[in-house]
C-alpha positions in Angstrom: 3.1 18.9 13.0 1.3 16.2 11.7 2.3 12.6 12.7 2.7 11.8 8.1 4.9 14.4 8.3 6.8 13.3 11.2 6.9 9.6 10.0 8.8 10.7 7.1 12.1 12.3 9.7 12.2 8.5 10.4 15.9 6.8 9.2 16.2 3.3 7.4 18.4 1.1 9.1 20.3 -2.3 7.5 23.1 -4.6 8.5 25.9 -2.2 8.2 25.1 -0.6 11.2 25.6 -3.9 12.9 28.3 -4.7 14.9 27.0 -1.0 16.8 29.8 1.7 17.4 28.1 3.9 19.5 26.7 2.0 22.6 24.5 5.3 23.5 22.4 5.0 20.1 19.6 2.6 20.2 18.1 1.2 17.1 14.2 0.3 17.2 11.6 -0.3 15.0 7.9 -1.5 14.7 4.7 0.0 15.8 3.4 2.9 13.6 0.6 3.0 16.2 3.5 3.7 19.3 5.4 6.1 16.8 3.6 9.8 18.0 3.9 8.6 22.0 7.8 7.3 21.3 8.5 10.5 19.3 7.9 12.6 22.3 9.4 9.9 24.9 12.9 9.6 22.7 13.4 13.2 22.7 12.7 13.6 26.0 15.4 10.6 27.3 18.1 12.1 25.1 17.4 15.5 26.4 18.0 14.3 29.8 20.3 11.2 29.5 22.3 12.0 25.8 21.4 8.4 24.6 20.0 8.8 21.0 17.1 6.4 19.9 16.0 5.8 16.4 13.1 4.5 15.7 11.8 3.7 12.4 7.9 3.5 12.0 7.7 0.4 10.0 4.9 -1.6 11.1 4.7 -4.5 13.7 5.6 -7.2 11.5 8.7 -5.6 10.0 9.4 -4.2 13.9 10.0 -8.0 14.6 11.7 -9.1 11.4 14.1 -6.6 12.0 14.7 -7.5 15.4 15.0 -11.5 14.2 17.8 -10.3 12.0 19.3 -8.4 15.0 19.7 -5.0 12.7 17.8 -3.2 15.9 17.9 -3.5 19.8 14.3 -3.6 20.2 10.9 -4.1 17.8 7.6 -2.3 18.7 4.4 -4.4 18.4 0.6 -4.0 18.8 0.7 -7.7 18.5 2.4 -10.1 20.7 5.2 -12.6 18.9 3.5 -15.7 17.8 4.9 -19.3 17.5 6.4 -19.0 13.9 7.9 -16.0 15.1 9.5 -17.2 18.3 10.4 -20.3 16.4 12.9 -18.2 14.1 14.8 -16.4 17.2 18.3 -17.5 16.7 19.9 -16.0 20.0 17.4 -17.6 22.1 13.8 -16.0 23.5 12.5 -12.8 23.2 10.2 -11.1 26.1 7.6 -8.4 26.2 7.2 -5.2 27.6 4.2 -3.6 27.9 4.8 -0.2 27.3 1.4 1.8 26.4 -2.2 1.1 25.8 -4.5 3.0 22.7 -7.6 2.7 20.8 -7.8 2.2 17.3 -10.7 3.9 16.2 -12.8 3.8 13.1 -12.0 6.8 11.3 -14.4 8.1 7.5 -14.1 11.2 5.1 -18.0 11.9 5.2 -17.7 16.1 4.7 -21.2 16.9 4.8 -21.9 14.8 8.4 -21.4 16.5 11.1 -22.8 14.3 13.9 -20.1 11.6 15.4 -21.2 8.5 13.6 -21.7 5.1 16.1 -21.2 1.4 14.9 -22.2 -1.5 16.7 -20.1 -4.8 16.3 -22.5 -6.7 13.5 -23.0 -3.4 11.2 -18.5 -2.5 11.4 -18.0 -6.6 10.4 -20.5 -5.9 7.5 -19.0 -2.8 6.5 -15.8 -4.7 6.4 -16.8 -7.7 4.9 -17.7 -6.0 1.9 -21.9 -7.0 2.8 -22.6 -3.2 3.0 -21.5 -0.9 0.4 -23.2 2.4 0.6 -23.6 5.1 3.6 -27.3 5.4 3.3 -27.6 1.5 4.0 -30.6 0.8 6.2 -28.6 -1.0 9.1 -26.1 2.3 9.7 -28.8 4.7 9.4 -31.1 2.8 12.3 -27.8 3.1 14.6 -27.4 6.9 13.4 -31.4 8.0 13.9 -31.5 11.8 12.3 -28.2 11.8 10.8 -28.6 12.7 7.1 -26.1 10.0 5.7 -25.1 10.2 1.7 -26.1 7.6 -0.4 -22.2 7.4 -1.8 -20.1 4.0 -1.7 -18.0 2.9 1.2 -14.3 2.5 0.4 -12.3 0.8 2.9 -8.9 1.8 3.6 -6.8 -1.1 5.5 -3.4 -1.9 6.0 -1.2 -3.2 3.2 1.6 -3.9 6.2 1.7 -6.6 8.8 0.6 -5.0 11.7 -0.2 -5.0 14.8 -2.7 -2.6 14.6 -4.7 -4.9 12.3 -4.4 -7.8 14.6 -6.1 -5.3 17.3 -9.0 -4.8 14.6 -9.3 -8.1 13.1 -9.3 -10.0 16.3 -11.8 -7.7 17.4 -13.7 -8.5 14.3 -13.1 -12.4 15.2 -14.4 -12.4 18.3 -17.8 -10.6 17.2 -18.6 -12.0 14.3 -18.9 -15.6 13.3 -18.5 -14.4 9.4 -15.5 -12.6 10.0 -13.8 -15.4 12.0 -14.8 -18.1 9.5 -14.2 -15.5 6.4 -11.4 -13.5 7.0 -9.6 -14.1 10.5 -7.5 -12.6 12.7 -3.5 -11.7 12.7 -1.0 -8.6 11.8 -1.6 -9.6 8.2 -5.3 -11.1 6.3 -6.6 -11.3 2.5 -8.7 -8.6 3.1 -12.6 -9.3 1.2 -12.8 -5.9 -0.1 -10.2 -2.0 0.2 -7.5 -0.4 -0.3 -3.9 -0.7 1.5 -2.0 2.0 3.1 1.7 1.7 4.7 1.8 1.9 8.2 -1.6 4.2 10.5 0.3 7.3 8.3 -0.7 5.8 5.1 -4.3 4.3 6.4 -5.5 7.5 7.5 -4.0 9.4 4.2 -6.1 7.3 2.5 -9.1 8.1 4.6 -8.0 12.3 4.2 -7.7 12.0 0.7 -11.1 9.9 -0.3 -14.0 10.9 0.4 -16.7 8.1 1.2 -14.0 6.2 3.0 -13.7 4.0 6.3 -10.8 2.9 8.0 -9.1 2.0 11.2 -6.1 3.9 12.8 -4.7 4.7 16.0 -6.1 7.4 18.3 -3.4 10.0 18.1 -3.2 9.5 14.3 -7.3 10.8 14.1 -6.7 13.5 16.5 -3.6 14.9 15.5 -4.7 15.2 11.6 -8.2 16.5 12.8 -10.1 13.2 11.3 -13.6 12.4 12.7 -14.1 9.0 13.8 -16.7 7.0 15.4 -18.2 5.5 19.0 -18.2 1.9 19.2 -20.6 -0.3 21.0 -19.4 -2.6 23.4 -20.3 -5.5 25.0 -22.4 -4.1 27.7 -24.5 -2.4 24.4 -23.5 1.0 25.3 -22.0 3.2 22.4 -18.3 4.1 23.6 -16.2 7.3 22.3 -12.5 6.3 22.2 -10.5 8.0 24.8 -8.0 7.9 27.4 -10.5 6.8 29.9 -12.7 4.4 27.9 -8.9 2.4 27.1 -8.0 2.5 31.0 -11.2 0.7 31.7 -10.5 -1.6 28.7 -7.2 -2.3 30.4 -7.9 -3.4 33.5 -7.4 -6.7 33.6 -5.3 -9.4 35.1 -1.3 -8.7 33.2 -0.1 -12.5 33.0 3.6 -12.8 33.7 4.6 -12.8 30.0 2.4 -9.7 29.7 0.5 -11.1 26.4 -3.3 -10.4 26.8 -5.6 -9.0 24.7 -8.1 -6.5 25.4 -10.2 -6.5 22.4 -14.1 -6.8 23.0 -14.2 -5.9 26.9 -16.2 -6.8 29.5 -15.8 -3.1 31.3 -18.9 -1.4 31.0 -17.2 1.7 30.2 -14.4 0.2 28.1 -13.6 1.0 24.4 -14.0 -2.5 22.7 -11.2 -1.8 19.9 -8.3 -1.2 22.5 -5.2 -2.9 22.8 -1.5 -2.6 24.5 1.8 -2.1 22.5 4.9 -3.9 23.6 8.6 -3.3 23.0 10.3 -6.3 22.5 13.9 -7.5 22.9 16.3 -11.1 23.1 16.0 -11.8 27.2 20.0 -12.7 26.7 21.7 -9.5 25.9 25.3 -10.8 24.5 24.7 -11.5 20.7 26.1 -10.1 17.8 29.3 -8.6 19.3 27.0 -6.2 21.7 28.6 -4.5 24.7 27.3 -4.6 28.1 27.6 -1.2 28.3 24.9 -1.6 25.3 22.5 -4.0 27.2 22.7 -1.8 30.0 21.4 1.5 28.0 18.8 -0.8 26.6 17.1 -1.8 29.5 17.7 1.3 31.9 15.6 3.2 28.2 12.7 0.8 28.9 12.3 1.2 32.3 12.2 5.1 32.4 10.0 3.9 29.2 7.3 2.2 31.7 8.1 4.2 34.7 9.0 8.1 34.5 8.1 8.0 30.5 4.2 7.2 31.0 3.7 11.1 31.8 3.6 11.9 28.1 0.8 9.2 27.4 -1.5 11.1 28.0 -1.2 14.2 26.4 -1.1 12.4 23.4 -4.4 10.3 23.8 -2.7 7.1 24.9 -3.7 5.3 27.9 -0.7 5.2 30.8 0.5 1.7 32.2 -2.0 0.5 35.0 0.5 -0.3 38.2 -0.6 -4.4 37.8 1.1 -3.7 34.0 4.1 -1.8 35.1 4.9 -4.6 37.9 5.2 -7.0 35.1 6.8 -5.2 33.0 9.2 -4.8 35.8 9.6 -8.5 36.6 10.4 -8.6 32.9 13.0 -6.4 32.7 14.7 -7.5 35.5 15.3 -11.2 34.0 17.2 -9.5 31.3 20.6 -10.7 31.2 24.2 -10.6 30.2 26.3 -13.4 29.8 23.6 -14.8 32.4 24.0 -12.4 34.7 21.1 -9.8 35.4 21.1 -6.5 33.2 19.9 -4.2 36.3 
């Protein structure tokens, strides 16, 4: 099944749900990027425990807002909470755990090319910045010797969403070109220079299926799962990188501070993907707000640690990266500061 289709099985939740009846049915929401890898996860911990999750693929941004509002247990995030956001938490702070790591890759409709298509840092922030506009432009073709590219327009296809996974690609973008930093900037949500918006990786990369000449970035699994070519990236080290499993583990290993928030965007691992970022789930450290239960709390965190832990064997069948050790060790210092009523959850 393809993940649009899936995304669509997805409920809406509001505030009616809150106070919760059912203490073994977790609300989530967030990352659109996490939403193939939590499919699988969710339906396995029911199977095995009979707590229900629901997740709604909403993007990052919403992910969080709905997690402010406390109308879910937990958001999802490609991006960790910043200032503004932490500054609107009304049952005091939230924490990160690190649940998964994943490329986003640069995904095109180009029907007649055949031959995997490689960017290097300077010609992607052109692309994006609007500075080139056609396929056959001089500067893609000397990266892409022999390839027979069309002389057609490049559309972009971005997210209309915040999103984490844009604050993966545009803090990429930041930190390789000058332009982009100055022009555009990085976070879950920019004025774009030139493109179209689509709702969430689903609506990105139907954009990208359903127009030819496009260009756009999306999770790994997205491009895999709906058959969509997409490119090899250079990285720092100047080598030309295909996204994968392996080229993210690279990416990812790197010193986990405490709070977990690092970014992993422009590597210095020879044989890391530069576009490659981790997803978080997030949730308020103190678990007794909003008339939960500490039967509740309890389901909560015991979900994310088989999330971290027993969980990481579906990553990668599904072309995510699993936890390093050095990630799950924070994560599980993390969890363990969880609390009710002051007391530790676990």
């Amino acid at each position: 099944m393809a993940v649009a289709s899936l995304s669509m099985m997805t409920p809406t939740f509001n505030k009616e749900h809150m106070p919760y009846q059912d203490d073994k049915q977790i609300l989530g929401a967030g990352s659109s990027f996490d939403y193939p890898l939590f499919t699988k996860m969710f339906a396995a911990y029911k199977t095995n425990t009979g707590v229900e999750i629901n997740y709604q693929s909403v993007g990052s941004g919403a992910g969080i807002s709905q997690l402010t509002s406390k109308t879910v247990d937990f958001g999802a995030t490609d991006a960790p909470m910043n200032g503004k956001q932490d500054s609107a938490l009304t049952s005091g702070p939230a924490i990160h755990i690190p649940v998964t790591a994943g490329a986003v890759v640069l995904s095109y409709n180009l029907p007649d090319v055949k031959t995997q298509l490689q960017f290097s840092p300077a010609v992607l922030a052109d692309i994006f910045l609007g500075n080139i506009t056609t396929w056959n432009d001089a500067k893609i073709a000397a990266i892409n010797k022999g390839v027979a590219l069309p002389s057609m327009p490049i559309l972009i296809a971005h997210r209309s969403d915040g999103s984490g996974t844009t604050n993966i690609f545009t803090t990429y973008l930041s930190k390789v070109s000058d332009q982009w930093m100055s022009k555009v900037g990085k976070g879950s949500a920019v004025n774009w220079p030139v493109g179209l918006g689509g709702k969430g990786n689903e609506g990105v990369a139907g954009l990208i299926k359903q127009t030819p000449g496009s260009i756009g970035y999306i999770e790994l699994a997205y491009a895999i799962q709906n058959s969509m070519p997409y490119a090899k990236m250079q990285n720092k080290a100047g080598k030309f990188i295909n996204p994968s499993i392996a080229s993210v583990t690279a990416a990812a290993d790197v010193a986990i501070p405490a709070d977990s928030k690092v970014s992993l965007t422009n590597t210095d691992a020879a044989a890391g993907y530069p576009i490659s970022g981790f997803s978080w789930v997030v949730l308020y450290k103190e678990q007794n707000y909003n008339s939960r239960s500490k039967d509740r709390a309890t389901y909560l965190v015991k979900l994310l640690s088989w999330m971290i832990h027993d969980g990481q064997k579906f990553s990668t069948d599904l072309n995510y990266a699993p936890l390093s050790p050095a990630a799950v060790k924070v994560g599980d210092a993390l969890l363990k500061s969880v609390t009710y009523n002051g007391k530790p959850v676990l």
